[in-house]
N, C-alpha and C positions, 0 to 999 in steps of 0.2 A: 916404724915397722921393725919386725925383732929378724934380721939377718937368719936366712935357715943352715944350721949345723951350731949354732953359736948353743952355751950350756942353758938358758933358757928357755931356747923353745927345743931342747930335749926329754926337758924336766917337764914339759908343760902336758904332754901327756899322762905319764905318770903320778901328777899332781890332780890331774882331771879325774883320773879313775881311782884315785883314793876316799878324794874327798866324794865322790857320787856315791861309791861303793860299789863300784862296777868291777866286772871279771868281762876276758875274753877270750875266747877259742877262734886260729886263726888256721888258714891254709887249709881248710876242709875240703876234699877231693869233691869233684861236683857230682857223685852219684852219689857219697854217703849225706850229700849238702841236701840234695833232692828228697830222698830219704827221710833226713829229720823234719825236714819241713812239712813233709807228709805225717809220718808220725805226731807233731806238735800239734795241727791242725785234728786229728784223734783224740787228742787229750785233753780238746777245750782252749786251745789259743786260735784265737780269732783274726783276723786277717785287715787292719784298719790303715793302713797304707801302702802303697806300692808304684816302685819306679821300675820303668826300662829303659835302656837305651841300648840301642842294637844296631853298631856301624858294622862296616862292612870287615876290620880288622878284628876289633875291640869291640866287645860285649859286656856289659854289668848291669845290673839290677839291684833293686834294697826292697826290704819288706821288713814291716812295722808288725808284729802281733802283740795281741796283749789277752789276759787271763786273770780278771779282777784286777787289782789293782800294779800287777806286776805286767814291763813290757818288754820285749827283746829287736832288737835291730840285727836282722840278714844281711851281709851282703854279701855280693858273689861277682865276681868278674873273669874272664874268661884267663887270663894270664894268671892269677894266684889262688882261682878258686872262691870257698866260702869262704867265712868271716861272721862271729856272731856275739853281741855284744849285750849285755844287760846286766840284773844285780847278782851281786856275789853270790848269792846262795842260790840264784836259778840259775846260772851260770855253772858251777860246779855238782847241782845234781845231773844238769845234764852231760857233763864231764863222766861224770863216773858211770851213768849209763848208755852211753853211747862210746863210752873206751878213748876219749877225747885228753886234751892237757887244756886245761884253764890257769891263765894265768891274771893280776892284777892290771900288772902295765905292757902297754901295747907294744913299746920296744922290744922288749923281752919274748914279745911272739912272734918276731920278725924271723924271717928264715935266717937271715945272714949275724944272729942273734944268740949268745944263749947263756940259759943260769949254771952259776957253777954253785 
């Protein structure tokens, strides 16, 4: 088991979303979260999986859409907000249309986080 903080399982995200070709937009306020996913579901993404779990502190959700051959992962939890994950290039047109920061690796979207 790989010890958490140790430099491989730091890397290991980063390595994850390289080699997929994933981008991620993180900490999305839950009314513009609400929003997009209203919007996507507009523009032909279709709606093929979904979780809740709603305790009485802690709240999150995930939703699976997909749009031809292309898919994106929601998630949303009541402490950090949205979170949304899929490829690089659907990933970043929705950046720049919706006024968003997409980035590669997941560390680097972390609040406590940032690119110089």
């Amino acid at each position: 088991m790989i010890k958490k903080g140790t430099w491989i399982s730091r890397n290991l995200p980063k390595l994850r979303n390289n080699a997929l070709g994933l981008a991620t937009i993180q900490d999305i306020p839950t009314e513009k979260f609400v929003d997009l996913i209203k919007s996507l579901k507009s523009e032909g993404w279709d709606i093929v999986g979904n979780y809740y779990n709603g305790g009485v502190i802690y709240h999150q959700s995930k939703i699976k859409l997909k749009r031809s051959s292309s898919k994106l992962t929601l998630e949303w939890n009541s402490k950090d907000g949205g979170h949304i994950e899929g490829a690089d290039e659907v990933i970043r047109k929705i950046a720049r249309t919706y006024d968003f920061v997409a980035v590669n690796d997941r560390h680097w979207a972390q609040k406590d986080n940032f690119v110089a």
